[in-house]
C-alpha positions in Angstrom: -9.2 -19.6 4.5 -11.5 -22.6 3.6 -13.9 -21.0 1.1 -15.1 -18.3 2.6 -13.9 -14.6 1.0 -12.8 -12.3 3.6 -14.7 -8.7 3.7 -13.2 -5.1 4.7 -14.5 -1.8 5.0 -11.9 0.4 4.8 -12.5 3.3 7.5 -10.4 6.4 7.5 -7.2 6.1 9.6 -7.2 8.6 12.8 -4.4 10.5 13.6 -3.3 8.6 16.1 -3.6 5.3 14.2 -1.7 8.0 11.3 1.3 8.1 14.2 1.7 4.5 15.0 1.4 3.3 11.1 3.9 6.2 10.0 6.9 5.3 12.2 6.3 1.7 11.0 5.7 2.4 7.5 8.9 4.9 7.2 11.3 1.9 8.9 9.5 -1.0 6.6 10.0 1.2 3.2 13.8 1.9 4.6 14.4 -2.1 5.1 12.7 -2.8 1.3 15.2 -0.3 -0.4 17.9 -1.9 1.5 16.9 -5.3 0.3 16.3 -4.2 -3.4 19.8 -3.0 -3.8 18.5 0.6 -4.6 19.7 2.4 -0.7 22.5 2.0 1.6 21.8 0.8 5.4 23.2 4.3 6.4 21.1 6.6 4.7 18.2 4.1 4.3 15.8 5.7 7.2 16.8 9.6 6.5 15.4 8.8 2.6 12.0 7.0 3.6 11.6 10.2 6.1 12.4 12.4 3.6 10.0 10.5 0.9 7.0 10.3 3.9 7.4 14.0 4.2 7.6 15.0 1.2 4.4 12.4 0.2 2.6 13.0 3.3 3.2 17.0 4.9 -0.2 16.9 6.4 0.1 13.8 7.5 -4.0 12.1 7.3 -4.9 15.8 6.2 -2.8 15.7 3.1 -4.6 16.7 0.1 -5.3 13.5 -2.4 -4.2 11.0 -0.1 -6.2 8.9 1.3 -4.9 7.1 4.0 -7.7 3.6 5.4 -7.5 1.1 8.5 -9.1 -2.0 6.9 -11.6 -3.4 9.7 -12.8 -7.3 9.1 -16.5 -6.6 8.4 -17.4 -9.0 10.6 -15.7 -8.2 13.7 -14.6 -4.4 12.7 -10.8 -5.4 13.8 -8.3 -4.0 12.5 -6.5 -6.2 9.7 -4.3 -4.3 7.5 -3.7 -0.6 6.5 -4.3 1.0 2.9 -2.7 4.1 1.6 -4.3 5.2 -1.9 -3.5 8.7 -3.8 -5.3 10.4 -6.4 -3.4 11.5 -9.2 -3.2 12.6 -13.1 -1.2 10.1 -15.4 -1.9 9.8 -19.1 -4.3 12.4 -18.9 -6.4 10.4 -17.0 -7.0 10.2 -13.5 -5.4 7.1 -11.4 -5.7 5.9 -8.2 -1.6 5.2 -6.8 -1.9 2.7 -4.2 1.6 3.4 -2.1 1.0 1.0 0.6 -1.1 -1.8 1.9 0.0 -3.8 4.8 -1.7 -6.8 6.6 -1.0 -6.9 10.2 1.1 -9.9 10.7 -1.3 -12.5 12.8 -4.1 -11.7 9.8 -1.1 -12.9 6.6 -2.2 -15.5 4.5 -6.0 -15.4 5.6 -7.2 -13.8 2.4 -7.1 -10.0 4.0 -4.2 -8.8 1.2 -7.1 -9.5 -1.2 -10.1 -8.0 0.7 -8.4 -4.9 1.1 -6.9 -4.4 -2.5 -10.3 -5.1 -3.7 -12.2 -2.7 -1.2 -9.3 0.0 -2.3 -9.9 -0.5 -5.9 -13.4 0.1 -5.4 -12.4 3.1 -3.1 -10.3 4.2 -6.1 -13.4 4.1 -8.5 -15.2 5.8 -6.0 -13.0 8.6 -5.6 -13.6 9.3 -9.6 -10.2 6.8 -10.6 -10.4 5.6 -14.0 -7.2 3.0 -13.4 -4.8 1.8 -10.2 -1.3 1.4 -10.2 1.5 0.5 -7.6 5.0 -0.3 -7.6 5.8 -4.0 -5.8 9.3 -4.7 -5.2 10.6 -8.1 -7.4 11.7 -10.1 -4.0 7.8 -9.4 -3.1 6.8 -12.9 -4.9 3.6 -13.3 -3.2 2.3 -9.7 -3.5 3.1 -10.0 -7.4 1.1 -12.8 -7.5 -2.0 -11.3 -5.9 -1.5 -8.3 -8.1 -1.6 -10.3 -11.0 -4.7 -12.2 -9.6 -6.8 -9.4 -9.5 -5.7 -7.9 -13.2 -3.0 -6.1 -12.6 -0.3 -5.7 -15.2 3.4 -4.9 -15.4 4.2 -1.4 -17.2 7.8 -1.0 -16.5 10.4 -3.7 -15.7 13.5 -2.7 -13.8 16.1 -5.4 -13.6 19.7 -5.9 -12.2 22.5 -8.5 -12.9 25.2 -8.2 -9.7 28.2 -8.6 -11.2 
């Protein structure tokens, strides 16, 4: 990336960019439960359905989701894809960022950090007093941009095969 800092604007996804990230999204979250142990091969794909419908029934229209193509500021092409909900924890309000995906020619270019920092901002924007996420432990370089830009662990799961 040679010094210079990527910039985003995150733009609201259409429903046709909605189709083509969905099918995508629901086969990607299938293959990560398969790899972290936690779903079998077989019943991988009917679960993410069933967790995208259940998440999303109005698809872009769903109420406190808030579902963003990231455009490069510059060029306004399309570089990853941000999914953020509003929602109480604590008593508080927190923005729950379920996805964020660079498109593959646009990894390692600094774009994973443009867009979690123009979704944070979207998040405080959209009245959130904290952000969260889940990242899967094989996901060693998204755990180490997470933990670049502040973010903490709260809850540890770990597994021994035997």
């Amino acid at each position: 990336m040679s010094g210079t800092q990527r910039r985003v604007v995150l733009t609201p996804m259409t429903r046709e960019e909605f189709d083509d990230y969905l099918e995508a999204a629901i086969a990607h979250f299938a293959q990560e439960k398969i790899r972290s142990g936690e779903w079998k091969e077989d019943e991988a794909m009917a679960l993410s359905e069933e967790d995208h419908d259940r998440l999303l029934p109005n698809g872009v229209n769903t109420l406190d989701q808030h579902l963003f193509t990231a455009r490069d500021s510059d060029s306004n092409e399309p570089v990853a894809v941000f999914w953020l909900a509003m929602r109480g924890r604590g008593g508080r309000v927190e923005g729950y960022v379920y996805d964020i995906e660079v498109i593959e020619k646009y990894r390692g270019r600094g774009y994973g950090r443009a867009t979690m920092l123009a979704g944070i901002e979207k998040a405080r924007e959209l009245g959130a007093q904290s952000v969260g996420l889940h990242v899967f432990g094989h996901n060693a370089p998204a755990r180490v941009l997470y933990q670049s830009l502040g973010f903490v662990p709260t809850n540890i799961n770990m597994s021994l095969e035997l």
